[in-house]
Structure formats: C-alpha cells, structure tokens
mmCIF file of the N, C-alpha and C atoms, coordinates in Angstrom:
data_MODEL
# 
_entry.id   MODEL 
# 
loop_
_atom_site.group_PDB 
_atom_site.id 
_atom_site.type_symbol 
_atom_site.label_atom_id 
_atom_site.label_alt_id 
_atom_site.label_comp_id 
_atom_site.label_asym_id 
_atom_site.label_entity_id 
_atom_site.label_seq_id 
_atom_site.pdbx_PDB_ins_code 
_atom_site.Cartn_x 
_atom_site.Cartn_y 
_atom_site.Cartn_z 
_atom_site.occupancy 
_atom_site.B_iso_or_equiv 
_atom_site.pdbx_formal_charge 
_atom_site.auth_seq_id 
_atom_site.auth_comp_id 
_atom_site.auth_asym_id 
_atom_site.auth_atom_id 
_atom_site.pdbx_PDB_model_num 
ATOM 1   N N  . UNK A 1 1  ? -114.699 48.901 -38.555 1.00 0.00 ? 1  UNK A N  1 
ATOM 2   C CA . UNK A 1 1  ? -115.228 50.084 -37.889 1.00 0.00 ? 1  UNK A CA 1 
ATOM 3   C C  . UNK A 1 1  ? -114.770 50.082 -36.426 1.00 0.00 ? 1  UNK A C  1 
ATOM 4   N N  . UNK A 1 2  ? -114.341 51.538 -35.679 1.00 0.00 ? 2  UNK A N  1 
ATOM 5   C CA . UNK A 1 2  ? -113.967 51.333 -34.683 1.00 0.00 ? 2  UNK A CA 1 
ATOM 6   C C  . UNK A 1 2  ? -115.823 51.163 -33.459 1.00 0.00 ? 2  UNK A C  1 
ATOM 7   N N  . UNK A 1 3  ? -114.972 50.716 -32.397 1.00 0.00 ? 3  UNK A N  1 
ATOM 8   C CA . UNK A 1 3  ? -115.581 50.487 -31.709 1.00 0.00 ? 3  UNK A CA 1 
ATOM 9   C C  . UNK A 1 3  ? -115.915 51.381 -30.424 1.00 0.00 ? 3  UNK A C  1 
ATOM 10  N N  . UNK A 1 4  ? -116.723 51.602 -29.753 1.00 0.00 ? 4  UNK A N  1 
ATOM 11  C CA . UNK A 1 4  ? -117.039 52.443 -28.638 1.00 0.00 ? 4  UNK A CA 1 
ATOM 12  C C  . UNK A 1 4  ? -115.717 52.706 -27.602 1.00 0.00 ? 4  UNK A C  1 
ATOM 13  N N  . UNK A 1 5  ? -115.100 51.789 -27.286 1.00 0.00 ? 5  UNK A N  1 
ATOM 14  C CA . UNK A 1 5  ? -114.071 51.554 -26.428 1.00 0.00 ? 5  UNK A CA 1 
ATOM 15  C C  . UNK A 1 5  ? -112.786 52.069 -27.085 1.00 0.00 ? 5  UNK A C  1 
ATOM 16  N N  . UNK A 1 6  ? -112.772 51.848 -28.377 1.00 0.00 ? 6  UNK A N  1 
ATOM 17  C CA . UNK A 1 6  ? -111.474 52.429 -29.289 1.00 0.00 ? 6  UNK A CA 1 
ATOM 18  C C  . UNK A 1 6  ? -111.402 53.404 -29.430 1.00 0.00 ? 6  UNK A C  1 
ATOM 19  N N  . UNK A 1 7  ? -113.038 54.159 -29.799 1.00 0.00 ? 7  UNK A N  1 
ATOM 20  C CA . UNK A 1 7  ? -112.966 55.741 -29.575 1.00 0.00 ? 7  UNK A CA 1 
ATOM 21  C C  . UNK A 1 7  ? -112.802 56.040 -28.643 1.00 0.00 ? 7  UNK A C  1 
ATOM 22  N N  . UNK A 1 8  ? -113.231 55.784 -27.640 1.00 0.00 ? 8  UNK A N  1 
ATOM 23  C CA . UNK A 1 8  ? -112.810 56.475 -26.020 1.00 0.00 ? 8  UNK A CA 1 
ATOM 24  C C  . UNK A 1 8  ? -111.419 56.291 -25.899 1.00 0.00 ? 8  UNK A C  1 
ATOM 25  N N  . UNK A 1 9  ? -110.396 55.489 -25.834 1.00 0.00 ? 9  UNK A N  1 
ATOM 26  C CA . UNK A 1 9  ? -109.317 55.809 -26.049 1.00 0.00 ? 9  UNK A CA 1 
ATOM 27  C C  . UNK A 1 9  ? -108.458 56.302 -26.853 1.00 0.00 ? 9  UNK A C  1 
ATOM 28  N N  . UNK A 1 10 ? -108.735 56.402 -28.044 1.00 0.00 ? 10 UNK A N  1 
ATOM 29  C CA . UNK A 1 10 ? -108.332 57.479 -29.492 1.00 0.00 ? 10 UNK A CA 1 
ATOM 30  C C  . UNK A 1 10 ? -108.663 58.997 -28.605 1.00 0.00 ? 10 UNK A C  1 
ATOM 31  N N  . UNK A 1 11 ? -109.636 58.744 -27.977 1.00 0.00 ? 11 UNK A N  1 
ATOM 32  C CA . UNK A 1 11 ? -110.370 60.374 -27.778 1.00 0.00 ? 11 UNK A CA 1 
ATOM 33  C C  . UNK A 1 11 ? -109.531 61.103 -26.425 1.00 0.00 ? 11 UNK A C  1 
ATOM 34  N N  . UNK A 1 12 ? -109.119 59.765 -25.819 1.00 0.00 ? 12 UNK A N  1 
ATOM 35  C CA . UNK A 1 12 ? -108.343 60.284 -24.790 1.00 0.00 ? 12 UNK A CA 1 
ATOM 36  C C  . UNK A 1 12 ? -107.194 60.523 -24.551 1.00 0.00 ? 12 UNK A C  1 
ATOM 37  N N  . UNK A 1 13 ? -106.230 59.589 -25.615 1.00 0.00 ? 13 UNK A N  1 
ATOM 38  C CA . UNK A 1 13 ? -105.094 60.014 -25.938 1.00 0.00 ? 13 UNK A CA 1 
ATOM 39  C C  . UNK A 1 13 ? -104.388 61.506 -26.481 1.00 0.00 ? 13 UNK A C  1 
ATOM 40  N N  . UNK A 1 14 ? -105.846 61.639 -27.695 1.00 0.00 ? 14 UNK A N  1 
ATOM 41  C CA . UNK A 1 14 ? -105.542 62.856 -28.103 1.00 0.00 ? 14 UNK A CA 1 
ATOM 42  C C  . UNK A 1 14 ? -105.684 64.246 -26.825 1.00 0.00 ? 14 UNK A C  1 
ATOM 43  N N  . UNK A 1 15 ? -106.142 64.128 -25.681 1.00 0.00 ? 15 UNK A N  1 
ATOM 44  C CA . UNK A 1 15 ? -106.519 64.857 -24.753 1.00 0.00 ? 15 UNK A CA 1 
ATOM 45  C C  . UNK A 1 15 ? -105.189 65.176 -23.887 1.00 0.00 ? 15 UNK A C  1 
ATOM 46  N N  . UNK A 1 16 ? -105.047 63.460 -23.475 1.00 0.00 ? 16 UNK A N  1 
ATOM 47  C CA . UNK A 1 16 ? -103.344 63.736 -23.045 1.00 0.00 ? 16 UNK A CA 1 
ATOM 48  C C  . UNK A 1 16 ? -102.523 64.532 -23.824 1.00 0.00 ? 16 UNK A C  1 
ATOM 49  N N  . UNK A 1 17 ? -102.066 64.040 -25.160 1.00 0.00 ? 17 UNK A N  1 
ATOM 50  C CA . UNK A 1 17 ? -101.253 64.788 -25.704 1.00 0.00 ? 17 UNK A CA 1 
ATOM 51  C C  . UNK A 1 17 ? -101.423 66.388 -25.837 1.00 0.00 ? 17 UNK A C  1 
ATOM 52  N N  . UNK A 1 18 ? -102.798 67.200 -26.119 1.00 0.00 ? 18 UNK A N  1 
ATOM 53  C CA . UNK A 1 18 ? -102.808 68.338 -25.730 1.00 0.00 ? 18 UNK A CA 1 
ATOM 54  C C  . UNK A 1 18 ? -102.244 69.153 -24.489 1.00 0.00 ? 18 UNK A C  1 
ATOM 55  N N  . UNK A 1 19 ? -102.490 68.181 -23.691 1.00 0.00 ? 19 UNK A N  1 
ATOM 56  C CA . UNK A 1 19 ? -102.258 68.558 -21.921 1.00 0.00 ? 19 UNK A CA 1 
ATOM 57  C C  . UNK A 1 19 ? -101.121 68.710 -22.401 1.00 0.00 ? 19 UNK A C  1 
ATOM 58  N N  . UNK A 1 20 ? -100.556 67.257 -22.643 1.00 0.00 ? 20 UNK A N  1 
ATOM 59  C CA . UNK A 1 20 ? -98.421  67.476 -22.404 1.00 0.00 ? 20 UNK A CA 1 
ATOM 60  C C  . UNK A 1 20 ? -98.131  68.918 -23.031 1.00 0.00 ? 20 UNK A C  1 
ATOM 61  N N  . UNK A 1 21 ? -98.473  69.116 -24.434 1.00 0.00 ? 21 UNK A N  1 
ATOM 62  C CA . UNK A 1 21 ? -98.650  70.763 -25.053 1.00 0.00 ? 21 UNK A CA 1 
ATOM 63  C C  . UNK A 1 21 ? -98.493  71.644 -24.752 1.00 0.00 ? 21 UNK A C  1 
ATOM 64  N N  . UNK A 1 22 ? -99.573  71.774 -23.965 1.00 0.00 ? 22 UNK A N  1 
ATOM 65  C CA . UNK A 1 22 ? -99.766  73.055 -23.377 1.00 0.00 ? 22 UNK A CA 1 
ATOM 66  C C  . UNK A 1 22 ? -99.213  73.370 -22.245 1.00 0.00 ? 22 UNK A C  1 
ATOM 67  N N  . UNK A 1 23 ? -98.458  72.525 -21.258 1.00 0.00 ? 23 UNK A N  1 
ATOM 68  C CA . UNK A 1 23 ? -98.110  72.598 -20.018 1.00 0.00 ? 23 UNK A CA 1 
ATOM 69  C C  . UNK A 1 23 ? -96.532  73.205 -20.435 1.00 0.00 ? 23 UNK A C  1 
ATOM 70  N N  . UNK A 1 24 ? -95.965  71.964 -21.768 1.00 0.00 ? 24 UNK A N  1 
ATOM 71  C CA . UNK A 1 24 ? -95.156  72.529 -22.168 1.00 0.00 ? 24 UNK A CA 1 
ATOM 72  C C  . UNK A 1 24 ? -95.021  74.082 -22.728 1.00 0.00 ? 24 UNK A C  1 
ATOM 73  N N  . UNK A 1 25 ? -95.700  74.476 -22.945 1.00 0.00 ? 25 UNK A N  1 
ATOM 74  C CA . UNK A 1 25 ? -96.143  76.188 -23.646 1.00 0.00 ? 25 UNK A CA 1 
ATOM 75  C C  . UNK A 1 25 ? -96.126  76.978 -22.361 1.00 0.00 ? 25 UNK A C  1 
ATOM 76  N N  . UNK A 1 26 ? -97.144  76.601 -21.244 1.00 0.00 ? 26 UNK A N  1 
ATOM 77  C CA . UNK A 1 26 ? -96.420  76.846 -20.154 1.00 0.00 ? 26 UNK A CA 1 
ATOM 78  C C  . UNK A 1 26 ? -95.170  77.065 -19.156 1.00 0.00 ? 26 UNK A C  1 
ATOM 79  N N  . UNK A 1 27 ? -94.645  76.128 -19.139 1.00 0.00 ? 27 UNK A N  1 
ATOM 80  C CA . UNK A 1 27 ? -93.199  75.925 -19.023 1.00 0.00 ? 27 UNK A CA 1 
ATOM 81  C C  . UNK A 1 27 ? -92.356  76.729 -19.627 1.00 0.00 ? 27 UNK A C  1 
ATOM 82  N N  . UNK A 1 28 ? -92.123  76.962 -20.923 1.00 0.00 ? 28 UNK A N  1 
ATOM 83  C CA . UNK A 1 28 ? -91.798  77.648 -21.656 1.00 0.00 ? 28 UNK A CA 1 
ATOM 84  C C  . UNK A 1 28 ? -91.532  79.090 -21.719 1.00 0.00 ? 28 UNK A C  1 
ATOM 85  N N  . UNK A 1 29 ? -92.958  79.551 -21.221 1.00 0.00 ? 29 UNK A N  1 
ATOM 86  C CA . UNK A 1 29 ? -93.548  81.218 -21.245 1.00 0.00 ? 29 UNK A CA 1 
ATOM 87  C C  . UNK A 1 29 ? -92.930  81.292 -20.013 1.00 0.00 ? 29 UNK A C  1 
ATOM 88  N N  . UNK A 1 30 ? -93.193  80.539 -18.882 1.00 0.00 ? 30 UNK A N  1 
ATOM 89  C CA . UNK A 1 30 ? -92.288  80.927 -17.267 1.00 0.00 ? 30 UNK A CA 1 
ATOM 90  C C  . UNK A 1 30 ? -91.011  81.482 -17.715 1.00 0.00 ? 30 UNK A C  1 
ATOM 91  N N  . UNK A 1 31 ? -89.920  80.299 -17.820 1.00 0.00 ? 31 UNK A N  1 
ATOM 92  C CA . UNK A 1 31 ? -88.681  80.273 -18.514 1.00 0.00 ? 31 UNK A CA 1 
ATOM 93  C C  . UNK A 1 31 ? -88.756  81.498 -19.294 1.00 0.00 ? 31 UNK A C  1 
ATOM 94  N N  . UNK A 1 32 ? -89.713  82.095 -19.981 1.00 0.00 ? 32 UNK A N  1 
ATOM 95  C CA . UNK A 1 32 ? -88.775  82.994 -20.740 1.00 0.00 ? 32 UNK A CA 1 
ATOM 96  C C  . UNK A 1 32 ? -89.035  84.242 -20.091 1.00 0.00 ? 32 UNK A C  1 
ATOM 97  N N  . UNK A 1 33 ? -90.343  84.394 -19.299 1.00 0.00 ? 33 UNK A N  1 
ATOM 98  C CA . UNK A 1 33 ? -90.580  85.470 -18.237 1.00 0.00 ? 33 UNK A CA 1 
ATOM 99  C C  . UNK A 1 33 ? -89.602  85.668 -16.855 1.00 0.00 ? 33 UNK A C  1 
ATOM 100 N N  . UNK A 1 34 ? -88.980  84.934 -16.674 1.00 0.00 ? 34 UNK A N  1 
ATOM 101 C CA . UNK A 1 34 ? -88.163  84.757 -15.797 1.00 0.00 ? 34 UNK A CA 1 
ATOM 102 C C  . UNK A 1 34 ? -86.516  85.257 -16.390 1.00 0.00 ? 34 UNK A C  1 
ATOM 103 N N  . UNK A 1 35 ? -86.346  84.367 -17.538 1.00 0.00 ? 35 UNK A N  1 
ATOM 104 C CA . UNK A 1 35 ? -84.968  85.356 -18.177 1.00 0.00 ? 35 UNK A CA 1 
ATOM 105 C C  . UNK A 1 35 ? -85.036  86.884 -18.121 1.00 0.00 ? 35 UNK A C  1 
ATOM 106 N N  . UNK A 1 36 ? -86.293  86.910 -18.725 1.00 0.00 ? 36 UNK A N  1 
ATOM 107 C CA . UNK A 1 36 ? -86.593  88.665 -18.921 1.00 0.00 ? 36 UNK A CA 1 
ATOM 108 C C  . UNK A 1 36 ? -86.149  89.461 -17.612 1.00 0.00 ? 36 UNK A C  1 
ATOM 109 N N  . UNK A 1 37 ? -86.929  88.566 -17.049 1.00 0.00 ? 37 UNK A N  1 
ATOM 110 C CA . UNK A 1 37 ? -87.083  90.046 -14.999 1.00 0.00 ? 37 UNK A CA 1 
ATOM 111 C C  . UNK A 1 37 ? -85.432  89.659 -14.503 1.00 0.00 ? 37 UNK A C  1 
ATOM 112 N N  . UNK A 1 38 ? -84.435  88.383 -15.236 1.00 0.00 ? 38 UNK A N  1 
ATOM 113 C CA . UNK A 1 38 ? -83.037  88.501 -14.579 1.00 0.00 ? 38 UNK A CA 1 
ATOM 114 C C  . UNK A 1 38 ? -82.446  89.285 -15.217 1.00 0.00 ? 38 UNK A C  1 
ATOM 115 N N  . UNK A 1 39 ? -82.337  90.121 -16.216 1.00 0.00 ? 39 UNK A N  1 
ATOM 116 C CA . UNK A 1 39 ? -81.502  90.463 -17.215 1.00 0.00 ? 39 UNK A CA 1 
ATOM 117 C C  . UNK A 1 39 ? -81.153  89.970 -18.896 1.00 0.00 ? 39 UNK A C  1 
ATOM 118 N N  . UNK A 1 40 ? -82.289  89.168 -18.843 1.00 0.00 ? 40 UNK A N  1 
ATOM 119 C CA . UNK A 1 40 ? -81.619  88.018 -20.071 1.00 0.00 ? 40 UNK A CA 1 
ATOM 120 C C  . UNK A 1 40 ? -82.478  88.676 -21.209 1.00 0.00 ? 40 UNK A C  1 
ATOM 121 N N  . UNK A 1 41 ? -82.829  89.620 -21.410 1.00 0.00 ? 41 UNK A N  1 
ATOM 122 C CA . UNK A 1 41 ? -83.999  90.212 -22.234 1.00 0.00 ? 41 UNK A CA 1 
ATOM 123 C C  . UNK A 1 41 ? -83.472  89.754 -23.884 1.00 0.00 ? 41 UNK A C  1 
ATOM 124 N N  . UNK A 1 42 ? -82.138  90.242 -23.874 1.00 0.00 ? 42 UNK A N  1 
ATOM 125 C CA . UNK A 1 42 ? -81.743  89.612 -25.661 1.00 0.00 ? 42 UNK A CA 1 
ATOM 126 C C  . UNK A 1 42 ? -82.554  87.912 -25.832 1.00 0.00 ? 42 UNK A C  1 
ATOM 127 N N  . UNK A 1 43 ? -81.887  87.401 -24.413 1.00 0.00 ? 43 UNK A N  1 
ATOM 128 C CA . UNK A 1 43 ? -82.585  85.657 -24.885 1.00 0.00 ? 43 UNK A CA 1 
ATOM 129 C C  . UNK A 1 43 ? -83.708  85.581 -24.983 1.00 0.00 ? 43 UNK A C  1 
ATOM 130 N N  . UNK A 1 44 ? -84.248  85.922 -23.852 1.00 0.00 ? 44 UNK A N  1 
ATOM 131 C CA . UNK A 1 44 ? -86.008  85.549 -23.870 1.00 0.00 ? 44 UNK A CA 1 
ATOM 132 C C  . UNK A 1 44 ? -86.658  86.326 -24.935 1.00 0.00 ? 44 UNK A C  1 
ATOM 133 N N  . UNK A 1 45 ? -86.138  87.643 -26.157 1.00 0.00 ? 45 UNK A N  1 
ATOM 134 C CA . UNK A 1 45 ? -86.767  87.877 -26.953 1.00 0.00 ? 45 UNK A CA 1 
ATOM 135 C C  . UNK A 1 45 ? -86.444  87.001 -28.159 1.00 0.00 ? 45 UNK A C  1 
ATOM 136 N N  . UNK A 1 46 ? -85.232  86.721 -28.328 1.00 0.00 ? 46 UNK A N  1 
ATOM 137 C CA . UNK A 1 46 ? -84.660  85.656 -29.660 1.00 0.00 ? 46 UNK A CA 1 
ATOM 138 C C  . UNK A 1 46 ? -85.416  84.278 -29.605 1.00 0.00 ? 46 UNK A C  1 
ATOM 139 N N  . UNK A 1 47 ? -85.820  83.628 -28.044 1.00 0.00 ? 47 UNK A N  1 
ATOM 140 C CA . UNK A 1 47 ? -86.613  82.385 -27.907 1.00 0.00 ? 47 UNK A CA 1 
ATOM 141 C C  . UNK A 1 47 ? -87.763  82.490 -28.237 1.00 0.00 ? 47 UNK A C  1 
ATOM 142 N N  . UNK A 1 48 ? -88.433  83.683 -28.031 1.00 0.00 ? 48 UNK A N  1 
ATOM 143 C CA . UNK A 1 48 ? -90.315  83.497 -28.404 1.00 0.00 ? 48 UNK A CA 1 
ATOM 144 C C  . UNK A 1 48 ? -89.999  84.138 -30.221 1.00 0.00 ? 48 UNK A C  1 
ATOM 145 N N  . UNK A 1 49 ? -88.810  83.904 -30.936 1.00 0.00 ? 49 UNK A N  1 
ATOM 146 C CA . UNK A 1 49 ? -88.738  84.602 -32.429 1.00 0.00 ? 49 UNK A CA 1 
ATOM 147 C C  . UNK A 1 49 ? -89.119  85.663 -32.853 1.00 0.00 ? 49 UNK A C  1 
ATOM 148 N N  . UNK A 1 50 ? -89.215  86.665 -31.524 1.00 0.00 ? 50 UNK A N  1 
ATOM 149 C CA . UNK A 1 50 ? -89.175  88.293 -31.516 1.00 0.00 ? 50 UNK A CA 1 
ATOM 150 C C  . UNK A 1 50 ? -87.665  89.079 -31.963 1.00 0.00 ? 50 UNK A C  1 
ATOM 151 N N  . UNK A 1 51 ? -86.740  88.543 -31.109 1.00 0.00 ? 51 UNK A N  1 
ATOM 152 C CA . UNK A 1 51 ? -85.747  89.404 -32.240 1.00 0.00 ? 51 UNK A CA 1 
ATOM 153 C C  . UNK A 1 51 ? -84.560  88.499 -32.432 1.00 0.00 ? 51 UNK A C  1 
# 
C-alpha cells in the first residue's frame, strides 16, 4: 500500500505534468495567433486541424 509521502508525490507529479500541458497549449495558441495577424492564415488554420 502506498504511503502518505508516495501519494503526495504521485499527486504532484501528476500536477507538474499538467502545468508542462497546458503552458504547452499555450505556447502553441500564441504561435498560431501570431501566424494569423502576419499573413500565415493557410498555416495557422492547417495547425489547429481547421483546414
């Protein structure tokens, strides 16, 4: 059986890894909002699997 200390780090790992996630999803949405407002509208719609 895990232990108090094992869950707290099971529990926190999984927390990190969300963060990395979502920051990445972040990152991402910039990058493709940013193609859009330069001209890049074909890319940034083919990257989010719009066209």
């Amino acid at each position: 059986m895990d232990t108090e200390a094992e869950l707290s780090d099971s529990w926190w790992e999984r927390v990190k890894y969300y963060a990395r996630l979502a920051i990445e999803r972040v990152e991402y949405g910039v990058d493709a909002v940013k193609e859009y407002s330069w001209g890049g509208e074909v890319l940034a719609l083919d990257k989010t699997g719009i066209g």
